[in-house]
C-alpha positions in Angstrom: 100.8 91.3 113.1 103.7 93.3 114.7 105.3 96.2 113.4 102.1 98.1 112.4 102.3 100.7 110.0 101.4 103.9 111.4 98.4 105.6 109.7 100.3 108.3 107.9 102.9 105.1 106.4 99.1 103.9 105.3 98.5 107.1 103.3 101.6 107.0 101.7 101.5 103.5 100.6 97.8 104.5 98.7 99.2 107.6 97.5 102.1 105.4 95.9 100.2 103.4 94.2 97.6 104.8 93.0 99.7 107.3 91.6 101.5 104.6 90.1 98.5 103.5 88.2 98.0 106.7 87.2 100.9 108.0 85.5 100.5 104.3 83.5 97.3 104.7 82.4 98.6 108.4 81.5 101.2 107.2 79.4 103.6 109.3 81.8 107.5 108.4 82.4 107.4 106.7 85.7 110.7 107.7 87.4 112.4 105.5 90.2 111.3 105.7 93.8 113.9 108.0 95.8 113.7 105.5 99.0 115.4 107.9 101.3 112.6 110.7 101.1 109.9 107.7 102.6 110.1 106.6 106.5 112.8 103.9 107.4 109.6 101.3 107.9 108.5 101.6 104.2 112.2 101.4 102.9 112.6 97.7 104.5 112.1 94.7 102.4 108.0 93.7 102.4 105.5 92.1 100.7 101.9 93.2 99.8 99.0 92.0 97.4 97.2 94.9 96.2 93.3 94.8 95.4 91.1 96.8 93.3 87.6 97.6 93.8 85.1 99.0 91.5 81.8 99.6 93.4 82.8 96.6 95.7 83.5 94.1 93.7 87.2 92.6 92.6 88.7 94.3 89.5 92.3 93.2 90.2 94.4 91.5 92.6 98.4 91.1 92.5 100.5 90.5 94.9 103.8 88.8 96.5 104.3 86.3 99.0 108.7 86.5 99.7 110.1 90.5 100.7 112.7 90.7 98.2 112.5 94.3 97.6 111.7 97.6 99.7 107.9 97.5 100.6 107.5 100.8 98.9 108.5 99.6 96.0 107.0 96.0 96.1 103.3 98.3 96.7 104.4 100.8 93.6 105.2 97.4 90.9 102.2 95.3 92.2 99.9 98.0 91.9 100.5 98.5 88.3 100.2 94.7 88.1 96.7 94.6 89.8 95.7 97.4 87.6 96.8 95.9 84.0 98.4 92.6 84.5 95.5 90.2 86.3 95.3 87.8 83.8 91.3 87.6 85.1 90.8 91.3 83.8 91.5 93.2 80.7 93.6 96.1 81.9 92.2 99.4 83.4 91.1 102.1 81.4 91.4 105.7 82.6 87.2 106.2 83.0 87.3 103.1 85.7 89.8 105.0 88.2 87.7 107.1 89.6 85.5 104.4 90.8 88.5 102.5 92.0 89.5 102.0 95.5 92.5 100.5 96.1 93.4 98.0 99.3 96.8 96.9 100.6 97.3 93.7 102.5 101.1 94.0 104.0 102.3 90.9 104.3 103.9 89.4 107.4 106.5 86.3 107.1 105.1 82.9 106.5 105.3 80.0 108.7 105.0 76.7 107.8 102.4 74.8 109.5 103.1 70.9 110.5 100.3 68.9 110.9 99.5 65.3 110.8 95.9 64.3 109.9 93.6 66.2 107.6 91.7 67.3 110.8 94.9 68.7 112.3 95.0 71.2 109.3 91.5 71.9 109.7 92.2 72.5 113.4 95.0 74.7 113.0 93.5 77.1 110.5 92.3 80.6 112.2 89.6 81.8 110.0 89.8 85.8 109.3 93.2 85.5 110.8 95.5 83.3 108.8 96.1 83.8 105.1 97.2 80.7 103.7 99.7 78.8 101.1 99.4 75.2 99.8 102.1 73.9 97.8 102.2 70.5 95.9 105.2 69.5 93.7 105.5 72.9 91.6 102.4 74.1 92.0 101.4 76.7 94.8 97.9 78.9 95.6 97.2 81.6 98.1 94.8 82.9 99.4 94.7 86.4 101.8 92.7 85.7 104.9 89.8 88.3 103.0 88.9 84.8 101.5 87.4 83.6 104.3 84.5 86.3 103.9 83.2 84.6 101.1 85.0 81.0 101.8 84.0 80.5 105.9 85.3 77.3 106.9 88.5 76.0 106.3 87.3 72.8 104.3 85.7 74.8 101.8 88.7 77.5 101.8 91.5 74.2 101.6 88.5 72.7 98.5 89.1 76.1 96.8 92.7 76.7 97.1 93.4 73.3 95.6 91.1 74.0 92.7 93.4 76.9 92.1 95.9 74.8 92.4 94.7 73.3 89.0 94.2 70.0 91.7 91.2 68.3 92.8 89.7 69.7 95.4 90.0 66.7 98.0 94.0 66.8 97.5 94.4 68.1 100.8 92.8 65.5 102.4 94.7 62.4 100.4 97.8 63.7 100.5 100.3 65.9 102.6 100.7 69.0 101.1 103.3 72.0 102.4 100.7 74.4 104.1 102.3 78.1 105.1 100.2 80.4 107.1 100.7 84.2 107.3 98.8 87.3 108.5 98.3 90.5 106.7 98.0 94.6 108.0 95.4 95.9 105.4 94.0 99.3 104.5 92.5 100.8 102.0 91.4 104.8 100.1 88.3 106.0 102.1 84.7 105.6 99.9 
């Protein structure tokens, strides 16, 4: 992914949110981001799914696909979404943060990827690289190129995304679906 953030725009992105989540679960007035006191790189427009951990495994995920807003901000309102509005977990309590760590996936643009056959797809797909989007009427799923830890090949990962798609899993092979692929910078609070 080009444009790297620079290790120090890293540690400010973490700091962000998890002191977003923790003025929430505090009850605390959380005041507006003052852009101009962040780099230039954090005030552009970005996207970024943010994941929770406790002791490894997923306690939230939330994220956005499109940069409509300063990246700052879009890591600041999807952390508090990871934290207490992942409809697969009841919201955070204050005892858990300690054993959260938080991890940021910065999104890069999408590109739509035009294939033919079934087997092109399957072709085209870059394992541990490529996050990917499948779209079909007015449903879409995504899935952050993580996935593929747990979902190695791309038939299985294509099988999974469709079932969260609320579609068969063999969709993608019956019928031509809109398939976006996109890579990701991520980092993550140190153990």
């Amino acid at each position: 992914m080009a444009n790297q953030l620079t290790l120090k725009e890293q540690k400010i992105l973490l700091k962000i949110a998890r002191n977003a989540i923790t003025k929430k679960l505090q009850e605390e007035v959380i005041l507006p981001l003052t852009l101009k006191e962040y780099p230039p790189k954090l005030q552009e427009k970005g996207a970024c799914f943010i994941t929770l951990k406790k002791k490894s495994t997923l306690r939230g995920c939330v994220g956005s696909i499109e940069a409509i807003q300063p990246l700052i901000q879009d890591v600041h309102d999807r952390a508090i979404a990871a934290a207490f509005q992942d409809y697969r977990f009841p919201p955070l309590t204050l005892p858990e943060l300690e054993e959260i760590r938080i991890e940021i996936s910065r999104l890069a643009a999408p590109s739509i990827v035009k294939y033919q056959t079934p087997e092109d797809l399957i072709g085209m797909l870059r394992p541990e690289i490529d996050g990917v989007i499948l779209r079909y009427q007015t449903r879409r799923a995504i899935f952050l190129p993580q996935v593929w830890e747990q979902l190695p090949t791309a038939e299985l990962f294509l099988n999974r995304l469709c079932i969260k798609m609320g579609l068969d899993q063999s969709i993608w092979r019956e019928t031509p679906l809109q398939v976006e692929t996109y890579q990701v910078q991520k980092f993550q609070e140190d153990d």
